[in-house]
N, C-alpha and C positions, 0 to 999 in steps of 0.2 A: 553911419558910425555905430559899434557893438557898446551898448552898455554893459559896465564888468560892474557886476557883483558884488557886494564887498565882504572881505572875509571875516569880519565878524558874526557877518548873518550867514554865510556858511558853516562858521561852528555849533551857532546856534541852532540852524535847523538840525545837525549833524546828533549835536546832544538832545535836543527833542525827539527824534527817531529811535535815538538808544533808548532812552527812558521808556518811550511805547514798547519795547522789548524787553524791557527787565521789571518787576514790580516785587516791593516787598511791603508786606500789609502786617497789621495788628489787629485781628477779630476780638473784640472789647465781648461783644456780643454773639454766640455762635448762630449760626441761620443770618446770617449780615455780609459775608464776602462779597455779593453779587452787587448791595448798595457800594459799595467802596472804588469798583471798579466801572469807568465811563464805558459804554458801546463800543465804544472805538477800542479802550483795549481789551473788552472781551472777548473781541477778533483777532488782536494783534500782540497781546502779549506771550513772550515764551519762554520767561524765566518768572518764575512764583516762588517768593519766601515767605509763607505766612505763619505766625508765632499768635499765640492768644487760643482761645476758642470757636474750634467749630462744630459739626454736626452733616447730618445728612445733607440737608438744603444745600451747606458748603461744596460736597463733594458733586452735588447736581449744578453746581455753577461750574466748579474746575473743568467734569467731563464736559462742560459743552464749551470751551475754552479750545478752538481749532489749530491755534497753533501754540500750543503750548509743549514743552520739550522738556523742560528743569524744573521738578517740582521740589520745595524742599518744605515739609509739613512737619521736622524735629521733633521743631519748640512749640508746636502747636498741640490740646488735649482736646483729645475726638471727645464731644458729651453722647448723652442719648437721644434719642427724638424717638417719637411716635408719631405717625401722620401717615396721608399717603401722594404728599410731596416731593418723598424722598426718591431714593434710587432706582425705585420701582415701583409702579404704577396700582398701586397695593396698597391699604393701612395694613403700617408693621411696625414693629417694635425695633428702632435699632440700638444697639446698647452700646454704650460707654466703650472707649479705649478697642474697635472696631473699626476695619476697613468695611463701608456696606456694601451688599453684595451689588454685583455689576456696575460695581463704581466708576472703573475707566473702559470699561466693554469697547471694543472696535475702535481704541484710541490711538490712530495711527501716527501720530505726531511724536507722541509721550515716550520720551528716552531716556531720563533721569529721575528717579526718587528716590527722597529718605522720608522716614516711618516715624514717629514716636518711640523712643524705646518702652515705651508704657503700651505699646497697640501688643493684645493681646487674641487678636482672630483678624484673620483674611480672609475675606466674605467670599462668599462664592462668585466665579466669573472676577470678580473686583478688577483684574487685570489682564480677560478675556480677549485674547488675540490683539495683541498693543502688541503689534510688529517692528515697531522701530524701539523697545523698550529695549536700554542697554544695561541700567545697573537698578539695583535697589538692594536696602538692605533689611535683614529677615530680624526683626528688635529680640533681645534678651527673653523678655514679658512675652514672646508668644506664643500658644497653646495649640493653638487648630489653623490649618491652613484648609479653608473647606476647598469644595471640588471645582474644580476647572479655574483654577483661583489666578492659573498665570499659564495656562493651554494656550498656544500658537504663538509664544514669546520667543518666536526663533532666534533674535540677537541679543539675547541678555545673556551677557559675560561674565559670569560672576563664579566664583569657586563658592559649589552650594555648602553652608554649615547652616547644618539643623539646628537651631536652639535646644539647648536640655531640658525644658520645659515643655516642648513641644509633646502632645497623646494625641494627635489626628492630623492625617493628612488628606485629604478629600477623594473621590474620584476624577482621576484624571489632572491632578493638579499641577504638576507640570508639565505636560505631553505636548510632546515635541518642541520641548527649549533645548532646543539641540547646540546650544553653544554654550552652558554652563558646564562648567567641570572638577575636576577634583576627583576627592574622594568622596565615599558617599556614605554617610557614620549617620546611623540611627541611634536616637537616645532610648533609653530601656523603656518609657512609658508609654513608645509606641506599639499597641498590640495586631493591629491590623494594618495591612498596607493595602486600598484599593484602588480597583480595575483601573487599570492604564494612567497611573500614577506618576511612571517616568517613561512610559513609550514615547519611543521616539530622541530620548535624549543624547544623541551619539555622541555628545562632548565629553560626557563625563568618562573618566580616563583616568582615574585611582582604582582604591579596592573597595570592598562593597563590605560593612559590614551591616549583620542586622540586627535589629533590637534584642537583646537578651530573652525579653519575654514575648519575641513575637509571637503570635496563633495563628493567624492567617495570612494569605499572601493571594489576593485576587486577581482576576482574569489579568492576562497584558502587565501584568505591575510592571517589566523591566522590559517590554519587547523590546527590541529591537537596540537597546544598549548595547552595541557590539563595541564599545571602548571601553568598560567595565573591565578590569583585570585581575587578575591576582587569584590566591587560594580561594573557593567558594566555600562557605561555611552555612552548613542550613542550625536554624537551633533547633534544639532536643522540645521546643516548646511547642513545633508548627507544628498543626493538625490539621491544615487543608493549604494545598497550594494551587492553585485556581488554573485555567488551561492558558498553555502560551506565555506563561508570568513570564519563562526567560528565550523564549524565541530569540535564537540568531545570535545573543550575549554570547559570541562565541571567541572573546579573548579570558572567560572565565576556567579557571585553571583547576587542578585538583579533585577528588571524587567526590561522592553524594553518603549520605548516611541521613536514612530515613526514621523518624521518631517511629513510637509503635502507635499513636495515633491519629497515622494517616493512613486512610483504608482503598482509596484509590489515587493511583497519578494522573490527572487527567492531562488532556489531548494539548500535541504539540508543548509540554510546558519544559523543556530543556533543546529542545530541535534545534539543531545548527548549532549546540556549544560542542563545537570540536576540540578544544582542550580540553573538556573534564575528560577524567583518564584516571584509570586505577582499575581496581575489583568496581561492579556497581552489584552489590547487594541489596535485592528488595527482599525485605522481610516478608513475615508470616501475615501479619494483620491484613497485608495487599490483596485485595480479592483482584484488581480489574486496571490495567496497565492499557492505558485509550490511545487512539489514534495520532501518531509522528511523536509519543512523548520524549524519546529519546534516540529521533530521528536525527541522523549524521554524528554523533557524538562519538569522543574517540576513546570508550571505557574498552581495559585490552582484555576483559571475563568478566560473565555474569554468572551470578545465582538466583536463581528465582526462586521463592516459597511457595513450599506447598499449597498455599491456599490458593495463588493463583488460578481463577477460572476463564478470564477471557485477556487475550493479548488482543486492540485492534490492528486496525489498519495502520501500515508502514509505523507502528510504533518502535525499533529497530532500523528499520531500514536504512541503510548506507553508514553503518556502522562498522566500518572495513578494518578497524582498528581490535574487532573482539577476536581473542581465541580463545583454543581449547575446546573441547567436548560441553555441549549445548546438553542439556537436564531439563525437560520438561515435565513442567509440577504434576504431580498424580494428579489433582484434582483439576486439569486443566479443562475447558469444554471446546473452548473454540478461540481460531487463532486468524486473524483477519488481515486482508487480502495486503501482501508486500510487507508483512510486518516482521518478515528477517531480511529484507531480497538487500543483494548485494552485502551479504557478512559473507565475505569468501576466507576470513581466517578460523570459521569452525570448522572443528575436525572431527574424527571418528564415525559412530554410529550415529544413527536420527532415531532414537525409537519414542515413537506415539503413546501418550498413555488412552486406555481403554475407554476412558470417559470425554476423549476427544470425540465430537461429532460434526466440526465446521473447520475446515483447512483451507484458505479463502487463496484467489488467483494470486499468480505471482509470490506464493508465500514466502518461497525459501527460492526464488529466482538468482541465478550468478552464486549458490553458495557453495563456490566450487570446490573448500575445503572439507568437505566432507568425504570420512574414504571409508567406511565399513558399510553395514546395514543400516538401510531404510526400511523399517517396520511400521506399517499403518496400521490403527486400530481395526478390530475385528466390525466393529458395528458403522464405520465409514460407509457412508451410501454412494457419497461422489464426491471425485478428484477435480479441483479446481482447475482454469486453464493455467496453463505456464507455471502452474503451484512449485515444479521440481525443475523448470527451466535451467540447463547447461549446468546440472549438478554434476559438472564430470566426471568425477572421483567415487564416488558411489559404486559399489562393488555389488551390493545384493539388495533386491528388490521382494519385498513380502506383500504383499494385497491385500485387501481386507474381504472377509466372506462374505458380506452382505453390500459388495460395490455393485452399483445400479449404472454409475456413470463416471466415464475419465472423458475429461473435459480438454479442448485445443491445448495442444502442444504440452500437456501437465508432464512427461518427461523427455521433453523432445532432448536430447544431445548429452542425454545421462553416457555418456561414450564408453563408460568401464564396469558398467553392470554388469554380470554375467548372468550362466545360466539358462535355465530355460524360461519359457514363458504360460502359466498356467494361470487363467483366467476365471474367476469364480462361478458358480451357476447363479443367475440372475443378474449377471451383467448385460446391458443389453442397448449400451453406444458406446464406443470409440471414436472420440472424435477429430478430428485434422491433425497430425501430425503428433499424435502424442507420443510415440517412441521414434519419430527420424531420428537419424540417426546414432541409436544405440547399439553401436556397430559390433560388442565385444559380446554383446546376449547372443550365446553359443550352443544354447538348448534347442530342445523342441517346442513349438507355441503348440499350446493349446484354448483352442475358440470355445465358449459355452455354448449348448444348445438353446438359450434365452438371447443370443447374439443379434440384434437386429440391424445396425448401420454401421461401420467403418468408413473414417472418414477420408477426406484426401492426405495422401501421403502418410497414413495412421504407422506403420513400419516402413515408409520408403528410408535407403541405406541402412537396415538392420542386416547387411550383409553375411553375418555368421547365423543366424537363426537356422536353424537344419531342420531334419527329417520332413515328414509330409504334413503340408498346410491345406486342414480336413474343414474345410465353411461348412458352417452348421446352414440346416435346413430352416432355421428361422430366420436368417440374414436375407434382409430385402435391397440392402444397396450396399456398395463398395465404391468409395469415392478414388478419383483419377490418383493414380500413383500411388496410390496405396500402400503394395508391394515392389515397387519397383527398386532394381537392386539390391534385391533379399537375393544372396546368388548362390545359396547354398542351401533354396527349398530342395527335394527328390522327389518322387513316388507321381502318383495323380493328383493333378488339379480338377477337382469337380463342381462342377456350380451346382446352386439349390435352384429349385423350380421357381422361388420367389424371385430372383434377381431377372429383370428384364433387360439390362443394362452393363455390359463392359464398360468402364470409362479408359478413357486415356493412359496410356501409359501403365496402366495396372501391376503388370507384370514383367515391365521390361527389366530385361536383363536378370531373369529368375534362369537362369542357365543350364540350372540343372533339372530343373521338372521335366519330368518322361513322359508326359500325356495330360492330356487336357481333355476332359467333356463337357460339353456344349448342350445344354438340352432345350427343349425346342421351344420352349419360355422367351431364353435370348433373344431379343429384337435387334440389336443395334451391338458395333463392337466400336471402339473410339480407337482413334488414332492409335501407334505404336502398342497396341494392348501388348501385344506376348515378344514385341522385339528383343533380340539376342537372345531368345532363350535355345539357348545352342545346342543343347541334348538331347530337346524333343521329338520323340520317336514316332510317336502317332497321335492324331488328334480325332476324336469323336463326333460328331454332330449329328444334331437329331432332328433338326427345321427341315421339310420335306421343300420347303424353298428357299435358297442359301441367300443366307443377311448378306443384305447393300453395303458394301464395303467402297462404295467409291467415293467416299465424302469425309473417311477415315485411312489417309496413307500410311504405306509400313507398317499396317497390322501385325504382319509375320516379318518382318523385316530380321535378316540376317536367319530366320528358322533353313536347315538343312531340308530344301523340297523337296531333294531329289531324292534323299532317303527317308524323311517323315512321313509314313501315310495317313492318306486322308479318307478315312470312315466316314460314309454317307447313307440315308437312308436306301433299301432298296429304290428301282426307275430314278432316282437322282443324279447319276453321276454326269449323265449329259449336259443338266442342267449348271452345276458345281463346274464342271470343265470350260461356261462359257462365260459364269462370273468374276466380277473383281476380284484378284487376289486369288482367292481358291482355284481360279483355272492356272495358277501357277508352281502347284503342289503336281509333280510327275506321277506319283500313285496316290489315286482315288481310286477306294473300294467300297463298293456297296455292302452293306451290315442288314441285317432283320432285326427289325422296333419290335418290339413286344408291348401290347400296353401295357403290362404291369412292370414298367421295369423300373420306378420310381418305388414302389411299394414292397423292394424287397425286406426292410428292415420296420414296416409297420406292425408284424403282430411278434416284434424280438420281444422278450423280458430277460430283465439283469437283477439276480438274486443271491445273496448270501446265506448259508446254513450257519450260525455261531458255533452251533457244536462242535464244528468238524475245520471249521476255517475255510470253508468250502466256496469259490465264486460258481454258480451258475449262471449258463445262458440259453434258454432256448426261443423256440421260433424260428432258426434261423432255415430259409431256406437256399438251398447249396452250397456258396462258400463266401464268409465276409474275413473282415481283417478285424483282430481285436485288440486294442492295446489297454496296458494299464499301466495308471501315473499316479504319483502320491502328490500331495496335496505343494508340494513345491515346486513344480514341474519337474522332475524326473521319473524318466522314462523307465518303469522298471520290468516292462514286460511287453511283446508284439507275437502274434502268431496271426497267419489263418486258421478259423474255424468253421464247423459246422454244425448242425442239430446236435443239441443234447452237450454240448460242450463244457468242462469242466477245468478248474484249476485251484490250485489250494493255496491260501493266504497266509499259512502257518510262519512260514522262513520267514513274515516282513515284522518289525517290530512295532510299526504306525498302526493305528484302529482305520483311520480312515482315508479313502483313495479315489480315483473317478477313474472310470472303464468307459471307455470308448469304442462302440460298434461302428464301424464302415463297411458300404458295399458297391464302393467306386462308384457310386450315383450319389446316395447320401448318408447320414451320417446319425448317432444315436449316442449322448453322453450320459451317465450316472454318478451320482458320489454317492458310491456304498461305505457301508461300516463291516469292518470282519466279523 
């Protein structure tokens, strides 16, 4: 038979249980909590009311109170202590009407407190990752909230108001209390806000204002606040705003207006606020505009000042919102890699100023509104890769005299540039793709004689490019496809002695080139080299034993064989009639080598008389082709010549030009002066 219980001693255990969970004390003595309270509910109490006096000792009892949840410390006056029993394993001084520092540190339990309204500092750490902390409240008396004071308090609910007493907020001091919210009102006596202050806080969800006399604004102060909203207001007071301060606060509304004593914006510090919007005027004082500063932001024009000298990396970029004609500062130097790409609503001209000497990859990548001239400065050495990527609209294209280097793809799909294409002397790579298709460039190119590499597909689809494509004698390689569907090359194609190598595709579909020479250098020709080139009339070779073609198909593929002839050296033709490919061409004729037939244009000279406007050329021996171009690529002049040859530069209004000698082998450039 079950013995029952009786229910008075069930209420009695029921209200002993409670009492182990709720305690309210009277510290007569501060440094004395700990005698007040048995073992037992050191471990087990979770609600604390204590009134009276306490001190550091006290707060080293609470924290180590595991389950403790509701603390209410009103009516209690924090004294001083000095010791190094307190909070921290340290003698230190803690003072009067203070929370000390790392008071509840890692206090997982702790959900509820109230303060003194007399607690006038919240010690640093004090309330250090307390994860389950839901409310507290910030007393009238408080002045300083030091650093990391209430960091990883991700459930505290509270609509933050700043006390007006408050001149310091610590490093880091609320970061990531992502559930507080409101608005977020600085009192005037705050003058500094530091690093990562409210990162992280995505609750808050009013408008932001900021201390009247703030000065500075450090690293991260708002990252990641992206529920921050309303008009953004900087004051006339800040003279440094730290990198990232508003990363991603992208429900902040309204334009920017910079004091004159701030002399740079650093990196990342407005990125991702896609509602600021307006004019963004950076003044004069600005010398240096740092990486992603006003990266994705939706300002619809800018003005930059003059003093600007360096834009970095993607500081712009993905600012799709800017128009209007882009102004870069005279005194600009250097402008780093993405830090316009994707503003496809600027328009007009691009023009460079002269003190530019760095234009980083991907600079101005997608900035498809731009529709006049792109002018490079003269002293540019080299073109970034993809620096001018899918600038479609782009009409006219200027160089710079002293370019060394155009780097992968720097204007691959510019598709409306016109023009011709003239090349400065001491350029001397081209590399992968940097004009595909720039289909509308309707000039003549012309290659420097410093030319050494062209890369893959460097003009593949530049299909209007015309007249004859003259490789200088210094070019050692031409990568696969290079020219491939340029369809509106003409004249000779002749290789330099240096090149050992056709690659792929080369020249497919150059449709209209009349003749090809081959000199005996050639080792190897790649696949599809000269396919569809449909007008080819005759082809030259100079290898007394015809290149292995059987490990590259359709070399000539679609070439007319039955009327192209194929020049061979003399006793060769037996040979050419039983190899790959070449025994497919119906006339093979045998030709006479000379040795010197490389060296027709090595003792030319190209000279100008000033008196008379007079160009000379001689050396030449028997008959070359001469053209001359002005410094834009047009073509202003073509003859055959010979010895002693003469022409007068009086009718042109320009000083200076580059003459070009050919002698269907190779080739010989100048930039003369009149």
């Amino acid at each position: 038979m079950r013995k029952r219980i009786p229910f008075i001693f069930l209420f009695s255990l029921l209200t002993f249980t409670l009492d182990l969970g709720a305690k309210n004390i009277n510290v007569t003595t501060a440094g004395t909590l700990k005698s007040q309270l048995t073992e037992q509910e050191l471990l087990t109490v979770t609600e604390l009311v204590i009134s009276g006096e306490i001190n550091a000792l006290d707060f080293v009892t609470m924290s180590g109170m595991p389950q403790l949840a509701v603390l209410d410390i009103s009516a209690s006056f924090i004294s001083s202590y000095e010791g190094s029993n307190g909070t921290r394993n340290e003698i230190l001084t803690y003072n009067s009407n203070s929370i000390p520092p790392y008071a509840f540190q890692n206090h997982f339990s702790l959900a509820s407190v109230l303060l003194p309204d007399e607690t006038s500092v919240i010690g640093e750490g004090a309330f250090y990752n307390c994860s389950s902390l839901e409310s507290i409240n910030l007393p009238p008396d408080l002045t300083r909230i030091e650093g990391i004071s209430f960091e990883g308090c991700s459930k505290l609910y509270i609509e933050l108001v700043l006390p007006e007493r408050l001149t310091h907020i610590g490093v880091a001091a609320f970061k990531d209390c992502s559930s507080i919210f409101g608005d977020l009102v600085f009192p005037d006596n705050i003058t500094i806000l530091k690093q990562q202050t409210f990162q992280g806080c995505k609750g808050l969800n009013g408008a932001l204002k900021l201390s009247a006399n703030l000065e500075t604004i450090e690293n991260y102060a708002f990252f990641d606040c992206n529920n921050i909203q309303g008009p953004f207001e900087l004051p006339n007071s800040v003279s440094k705003i730290g990198h990232a301060a508003f990363t991603d606060c992208y429900n902040l509304t309204g334009t920017i207006e910079f004091s004159n004593s701030i002399t740079i914006i650093e990196n990342s510090v407005f990125a991702g606020c896609s509602l600021l919007n307006g004019n963004l005027i950076i003044p004069n004082n600005i010398t240096k505009i740092e990486s992603a500063a006003f990266k994705g932001c939706g300002f619809t024009s800018i003005s930059l000042g003059d003093n600007v000298e360096i834009i970095e990396a993607s500081a712009f970029m993905d600012c799709g919102s800017l128009s209007g004609q882009l102004v870069l500062p005279k005194n600009l130097k250097e402008i780093g890699s993405s830090a316009f790409e994707n503003c496809s609503g600027l328009i007009g001209d691009l023009i460079f100023p002269e003190s530019i000497h760095t234009i980083g990859q991907r600079c101005f990548m997608n900035c498809s509104g731009f529709s006049g001239t792109l002018q490079l400065p003269a002293s540019l050495n080299e073109i970034s890769k993809y620096a001018f990527w899918k600038c479609e609209n782009l009409s006219e294209l200027v160089l710079p005299e002293d370019l060394k280097i155009i780097r992968r793809e720097a204007f691959a799909y510019c598709k409306r540039i016109k023009g011709s294409l003239v090349f400065p002397e001491g350029l001397t790579t081209i590399e992968q793709g940097a004009f595909i298709g720039c289909q509308q460039l309707d000039g003549s190119i012309y290659l420097p004689s410093t030319l050494r590499t062209i890369g893959n597909k460097a003009f593949s689809g530049c299909w209007s490019l015309s007249g004859e494509l003259i490789i200088p004698d210094a070019t050692i390689a031409i990568g696969a496809e290079a020219f491939n569907y340029c369809t509106s090359f003409t004249g000779v194609l002749n290789f330099p002695s240096n090149i050992v190598n056709i690659s792929s595709r080369t020249f497919e579909n150059c449709r209209k080139i009349e003749s090809i020479i081959i000199p005996e250098e050639i080792k190897s020709i790649g696949t599809m080299a000269f396919s569809e080139c449909l007008e080819l009339s005759e082809i030259k070779v100079f290898a007394r034993t015809p290149i292995d073609l059987s490990f590259s198909p359709s070399v000539f593929l679609a070439v007319d064989k039955s009327n192209c002839i194929l020049y061979v050296p003399n006793g060769t033709k037996e040979l050419y009639a039983k190899a790959d490919q070449w025994k497919d061409f119906l006339n093979i004729v045998e030709m006479e080598v000379t040795s010197d037939v490389t060296k027709v244009i090595d003792n030319i000279r190209i000279f100008t008389q000033p008196e008379t406007a007079m160009l000379h050329i001689t050396g030449i021996k028997g008959v070359v082709k001469v053209a001359l171009w002005d410094l834009n690529g047009n073509l202003l002049y073509q003859s055959n010549a010979t010895e002693g040859f003469q022409y007068s530069l009086a009718e042109y209004n320009q000083p200076n030009f580059i003459v070009q000698v050919f002698d269907g082998k190779s080739s010989l450039s100048r930039k003369i002066i009149k």
